[in-house]
N, C-alpha and C positions, 0 to 999 in steps of 0.2 A: 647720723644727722639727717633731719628731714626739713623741709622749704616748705613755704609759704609764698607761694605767687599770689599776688592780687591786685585788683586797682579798680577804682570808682569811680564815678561817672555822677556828677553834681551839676545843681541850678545854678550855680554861680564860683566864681574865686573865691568868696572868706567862709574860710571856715568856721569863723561866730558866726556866721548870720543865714549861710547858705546852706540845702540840703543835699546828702548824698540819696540820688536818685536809682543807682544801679550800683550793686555791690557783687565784684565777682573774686573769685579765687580758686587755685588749683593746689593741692599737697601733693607733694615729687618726695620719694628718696634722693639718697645724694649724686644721684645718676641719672635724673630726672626722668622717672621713671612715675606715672601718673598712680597716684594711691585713690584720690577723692577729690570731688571739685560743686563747687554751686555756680550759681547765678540767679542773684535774686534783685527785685526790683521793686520801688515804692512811693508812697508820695514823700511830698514836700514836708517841712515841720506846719504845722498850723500858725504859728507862731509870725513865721516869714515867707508867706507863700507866693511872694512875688518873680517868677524864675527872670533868670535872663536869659532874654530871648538871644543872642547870640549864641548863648550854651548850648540850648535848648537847639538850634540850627547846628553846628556843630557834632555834638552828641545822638542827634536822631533823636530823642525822647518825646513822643507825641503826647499832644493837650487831651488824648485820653487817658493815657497814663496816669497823667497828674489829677485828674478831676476825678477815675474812677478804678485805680488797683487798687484792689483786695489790701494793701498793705497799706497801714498807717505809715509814716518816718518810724516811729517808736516800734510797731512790728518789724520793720525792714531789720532793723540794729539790733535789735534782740534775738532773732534768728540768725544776723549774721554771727553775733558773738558768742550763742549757743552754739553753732556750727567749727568758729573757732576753736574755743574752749573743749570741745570733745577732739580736735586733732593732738591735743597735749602738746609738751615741748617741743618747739620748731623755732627756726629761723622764718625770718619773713621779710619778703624782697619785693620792694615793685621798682617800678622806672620814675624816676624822680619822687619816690616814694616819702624819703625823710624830707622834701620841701614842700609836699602837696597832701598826697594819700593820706598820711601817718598824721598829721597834723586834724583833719576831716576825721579822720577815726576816731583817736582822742576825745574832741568834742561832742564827737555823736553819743558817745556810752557819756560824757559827763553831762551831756545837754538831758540824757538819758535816766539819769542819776546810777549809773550803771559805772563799775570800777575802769577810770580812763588809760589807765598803764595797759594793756595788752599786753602790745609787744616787746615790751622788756622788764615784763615781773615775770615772777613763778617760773623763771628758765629760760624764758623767752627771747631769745635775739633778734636786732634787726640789719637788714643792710639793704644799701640802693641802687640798682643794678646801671643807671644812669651813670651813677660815681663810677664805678667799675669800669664799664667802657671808656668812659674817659683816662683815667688810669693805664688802661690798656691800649687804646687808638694812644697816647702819650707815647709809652715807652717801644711800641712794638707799631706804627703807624701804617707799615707795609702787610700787615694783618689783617685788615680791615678794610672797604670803601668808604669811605666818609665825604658822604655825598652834601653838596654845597647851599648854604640860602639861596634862592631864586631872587630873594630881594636886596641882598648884601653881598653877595658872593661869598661870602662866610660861612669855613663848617660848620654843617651843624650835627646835633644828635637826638633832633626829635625823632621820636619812634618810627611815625608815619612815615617817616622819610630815610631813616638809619637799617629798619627793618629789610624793608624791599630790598633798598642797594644793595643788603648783603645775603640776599637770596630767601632770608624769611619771608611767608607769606602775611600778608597785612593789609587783605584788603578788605576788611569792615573795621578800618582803624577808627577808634573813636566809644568801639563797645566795649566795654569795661573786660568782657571774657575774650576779647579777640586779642585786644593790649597785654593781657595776662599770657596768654599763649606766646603774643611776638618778643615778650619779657622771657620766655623759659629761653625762645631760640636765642637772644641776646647773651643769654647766661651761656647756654651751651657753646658758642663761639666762645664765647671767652677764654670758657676752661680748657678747650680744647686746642685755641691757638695761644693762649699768654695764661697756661696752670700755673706759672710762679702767681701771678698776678691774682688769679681764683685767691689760689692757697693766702695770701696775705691777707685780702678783703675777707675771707673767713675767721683772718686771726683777730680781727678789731670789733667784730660785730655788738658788743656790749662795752659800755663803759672800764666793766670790772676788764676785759680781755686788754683794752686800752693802758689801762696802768700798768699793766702784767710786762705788756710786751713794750712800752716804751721808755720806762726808766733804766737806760743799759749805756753803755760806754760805745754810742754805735750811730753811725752817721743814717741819718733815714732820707730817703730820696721820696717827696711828694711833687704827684702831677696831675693836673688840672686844667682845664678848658673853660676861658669865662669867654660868653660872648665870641663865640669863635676863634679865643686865642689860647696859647696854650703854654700855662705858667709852671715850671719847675723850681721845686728850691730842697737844698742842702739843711737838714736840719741838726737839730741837737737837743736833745730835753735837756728843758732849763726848770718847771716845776708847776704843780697845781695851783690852779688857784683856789687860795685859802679859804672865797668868800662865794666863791660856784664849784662847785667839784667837776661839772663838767666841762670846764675851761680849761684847758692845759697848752704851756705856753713851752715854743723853742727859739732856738736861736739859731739865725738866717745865717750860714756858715758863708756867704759870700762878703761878711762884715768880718774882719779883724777884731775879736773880741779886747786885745790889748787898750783897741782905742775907746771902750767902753766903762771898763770895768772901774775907770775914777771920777767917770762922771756924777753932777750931781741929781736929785730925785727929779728935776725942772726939765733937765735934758734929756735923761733917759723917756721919759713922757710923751717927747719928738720923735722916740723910736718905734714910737705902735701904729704908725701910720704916711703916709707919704713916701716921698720917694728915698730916701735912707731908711724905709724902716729895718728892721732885723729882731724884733720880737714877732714870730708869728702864730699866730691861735691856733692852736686844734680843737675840737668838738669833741670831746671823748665819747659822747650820747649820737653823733650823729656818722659814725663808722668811718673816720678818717682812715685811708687807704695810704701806707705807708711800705716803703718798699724798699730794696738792699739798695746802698749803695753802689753797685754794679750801672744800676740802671742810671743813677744821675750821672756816669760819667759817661754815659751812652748819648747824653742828651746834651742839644746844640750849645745853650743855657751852659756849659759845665762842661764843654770839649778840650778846652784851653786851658782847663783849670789843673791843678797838681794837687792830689789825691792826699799825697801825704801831708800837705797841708794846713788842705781840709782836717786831716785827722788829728793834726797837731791842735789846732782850731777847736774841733770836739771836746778832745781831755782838760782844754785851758777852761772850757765853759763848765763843765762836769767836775773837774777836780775844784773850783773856786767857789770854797762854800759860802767865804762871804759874802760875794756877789749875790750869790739865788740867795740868801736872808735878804741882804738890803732890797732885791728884784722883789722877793716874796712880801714885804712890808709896803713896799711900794701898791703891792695890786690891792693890797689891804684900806689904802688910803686913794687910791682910783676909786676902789668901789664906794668907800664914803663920801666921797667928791659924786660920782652918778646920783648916788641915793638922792642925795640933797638938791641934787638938778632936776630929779627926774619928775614929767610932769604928773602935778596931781591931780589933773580933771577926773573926775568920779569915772570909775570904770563900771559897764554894764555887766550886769551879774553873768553873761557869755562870756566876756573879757578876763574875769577873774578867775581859771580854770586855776593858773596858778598860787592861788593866795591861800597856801596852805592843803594838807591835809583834812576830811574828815575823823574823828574821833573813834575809837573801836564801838562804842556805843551808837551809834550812828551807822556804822557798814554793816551792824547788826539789823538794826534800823531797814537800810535800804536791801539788804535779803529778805529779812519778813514783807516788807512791802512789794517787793518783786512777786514772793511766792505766794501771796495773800489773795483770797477772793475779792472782784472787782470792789462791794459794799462794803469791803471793810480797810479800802488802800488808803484814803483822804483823811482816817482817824490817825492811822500811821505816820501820813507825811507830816501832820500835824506836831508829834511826837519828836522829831529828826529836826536836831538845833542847828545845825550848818543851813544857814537860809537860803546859801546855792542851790544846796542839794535837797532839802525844802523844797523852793520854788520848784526846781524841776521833777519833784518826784508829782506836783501836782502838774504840771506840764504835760505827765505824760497820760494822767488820769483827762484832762482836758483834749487831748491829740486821740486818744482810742477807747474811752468809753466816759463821755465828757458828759452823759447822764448825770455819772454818781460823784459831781462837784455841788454843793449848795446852787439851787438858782441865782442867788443875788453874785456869788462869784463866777458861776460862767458868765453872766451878761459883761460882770465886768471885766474878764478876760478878754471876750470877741470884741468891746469896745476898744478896749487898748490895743489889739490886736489892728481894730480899724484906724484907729489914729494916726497909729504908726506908720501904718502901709501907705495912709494918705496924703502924708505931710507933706507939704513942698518943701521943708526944712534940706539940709543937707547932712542926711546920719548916710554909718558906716553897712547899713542893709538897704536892699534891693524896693525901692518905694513904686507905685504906681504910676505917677508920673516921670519918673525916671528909664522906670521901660518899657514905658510911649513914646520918651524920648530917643529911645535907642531902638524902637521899632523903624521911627519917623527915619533916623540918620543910616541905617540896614538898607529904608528903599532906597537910597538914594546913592548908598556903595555904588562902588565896580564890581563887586565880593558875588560869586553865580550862586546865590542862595535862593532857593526855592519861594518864590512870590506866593505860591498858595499857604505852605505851611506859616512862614510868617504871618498870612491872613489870619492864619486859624489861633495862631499867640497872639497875636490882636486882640480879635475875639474872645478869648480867653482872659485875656487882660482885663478888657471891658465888662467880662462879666465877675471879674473878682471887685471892679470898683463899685460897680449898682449892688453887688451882695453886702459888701462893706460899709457900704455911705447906707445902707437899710440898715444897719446895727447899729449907728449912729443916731438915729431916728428912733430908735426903742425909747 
């Protein structure tokens, strides 16, 4: 088995709209033992080149960077995922990866018209070294320092601040290859003080590993940290959902299944949430961290509790097939109750990553167009019916050699491009007067951020709106 450490460093939080600026990553054996590693850096998409200057102070990434590296967005991602792609079959771990990283990835290769699954096609697994520590500060809390909010008194387990206390060195936190590094030592703690813990998070890392290992007559112990608290529960596979595969639902072994099993579809309904609930979701796609029952009777949650029980409890929910049918029918007609609610406002062609698959004729498509000389890419995109993957395959002819689009379409790309950036409107990307506005509210923090660099994303600001409002005037 071989890892993937990595983690990014972006203009902004959303991953539709925002670019990754710095991409870095390291390949370990399973002893973490250093194979290959990059760090690479680029601009912004053309598209949304409005950074936020908080990021931007944060991250260290200076208004040179952004105005004049060698790399397109569209060069940055395609070397990163050329550079992937030759490591083959790995697992691939960052710190808070499946709610941040993984998400930014995704988008970049689709924003990219480039295949957005990475990290879990063609063998590939993933896990989040974040979840793991959690899991482990959980069950093993005298393992660890876990060092407190300054603002809440609350643990916490941001890196910056998880790394240090536990003697990793981390101190250019915030560069995407430093985070990568303070990620291995996270890991290597781990395994070396909670390897039950390693070994388990290794066993979920794929969906397919999920089904394998949790349809069994077996009490599983999940632990978890929200917001500085730390949530334990007793569980029991109860069954897939029919209408998302990667939804997999259990049952909260602190509920008496007896008092369930005749209610009817109206009440059950009450149980997915609030303070009785006792169905609880798993993620099958997102490495839910499940562990022996050992452990939950190790934990406070579950001191008082009697074991056999619990176990009794398990085989009533696992032996009761008619319950998981009517349970299973049940999530059939939630989902079409969601559908029917779910809002319709027109989603942006970035929003729709999900809305299906491209076609085999199409991923044909988008390799000729990849591998094609510049003068002949535009005839191609043209060719490619998925109009996501369309739009962005001219996106990226626009982003890195926006010569060979027709005139009359780049003008009117850089205009849409300027509209957008302009609007005082309220959308879900990064606008020009939006961060002016969060330059203006930065002076005026308490927060010791450097007055000059802010000056200089001012500046920078200022000169994306007079280049902008000039395309406007064309």
């Amino acid at each position: 088995m071989r890892y993937v450490f990595y983690d990014f460093e972006t203009g902004g939080l959303s991953d539709a709209f925002d670019s990754i600026i710095q991409a870095a990553a390291i390949l370990t054996d399973q002893d973490f033992n250093i194979i290959d590693s990059f760090d690479m850096r680029g601009r912004m998409k053309k598209e949304y080149p409005v950074p936020h200057p908080k990021a931007l102070l944060i991250n260290g990434t200076s208004v040179d960077l952004l105005k004049n590296h060698e790399n397109s967005n569209f060069a940055l991602i395609s070397k990163m995922q050329q550079k992937f792609l030759s490591w083959g079959e790995t697992t691939y771990i960052g710190y808070n990866s499946i709610g941040f990283d993984e998400r930014f990835l995704r988008q970049s290769l689709y924003q990219n018209a480039l295949p957005p699954y990475l990290t879990n096609t063609n063998g590939n697994k993933r896990a989040d070294a974040l979840k793991i520590i959690h899991s482990a500060a959980a069950v093993a809390p005298n393992s660890f320092v876990r060092p407190l909010n300054d603002d809440n008194g609350k643990i916490t387990f941001k890196l910056d601040r998880f790394a240090p206390a536990n003697g990793i060195d981390h101190s250019n936190a915030h560069d995407a290859l430093s985070d990568v590094e303070a990620t291995i030592g996270v890991c290597k703690l781990v395994k070396e003080r909670c390897p039950d813990v390693w070994a388990a998070a290794m066993q979920t890392t794929s969906k397919q590993d999920v089904y394998k290992f949790i349809n069994e007559d077996r009490i599983f112990c999940a632990s978890r940290y929200f917001r500085g608290k730390e949530y334990t529960n007793g569980l029991a596979y109860l069954a897939v959902d029919p209408t998302y595969q990667n939804h997999v639902y259990c049952f909260d072994l602190k509920t008496d299944p007896d008092l369930i099993f005749d209610l009817d579809r109206s009440d059950l309904k009450k149980l997915f949430k609030g303070k009785k609930k006792c169905f609880q979701l798993v993620k099958a796609n997102e490495q839910p961290i499940l562990l022996d029952e050992k452990y939950l009777m190790q934990s406070e949650e579950f001191s008082n509790d009697d074991l056999k029980i619990l176990q009794e409890r398990m085989l009533k929910i696992r032996n009761n097939k008619e319950f998981i049918e009517k349970f299973t029918n049940l999530l059939i007609d939630m989902s079409e109750e969601k559908t029917f609610a779910d809002d319709q406002t027109e989603k942006t062609v970035e929003q729709r990553i999900f809305d299906g698959f491209p076609d085999n004729k199409d991923n044909y498509l988008m390799q000729d167009f990849h591998a094609a000389e510049w003068e002949k890419r535009y005839d191609i995109a043209l060719k490619i019916m998925d109009s996501r993957i369309q739009e962005f395959a001219k996106r990226v002819i626009y982003n890195e050699n926006p010569d060979f689009l027709p005139k009359n379409e780049l003008l009117k790309r850089d205009q849409e491009v300027a509209t957008k950036i302009l609007t005082m409107d309220k959308v879900p990307w990064n606008t020009i007067p939006e961060a002016m506005k969060e330059i203006d509210d930065l002076r005026e923090s308490e927060n010791s951020f450097s007055m000059d660099v802010l000056q200089e994303i001012d500046e920078y600001v200022q000169e994306l709106e007079e280049y902008h409002n000039s395309k406007l005037k064309i």
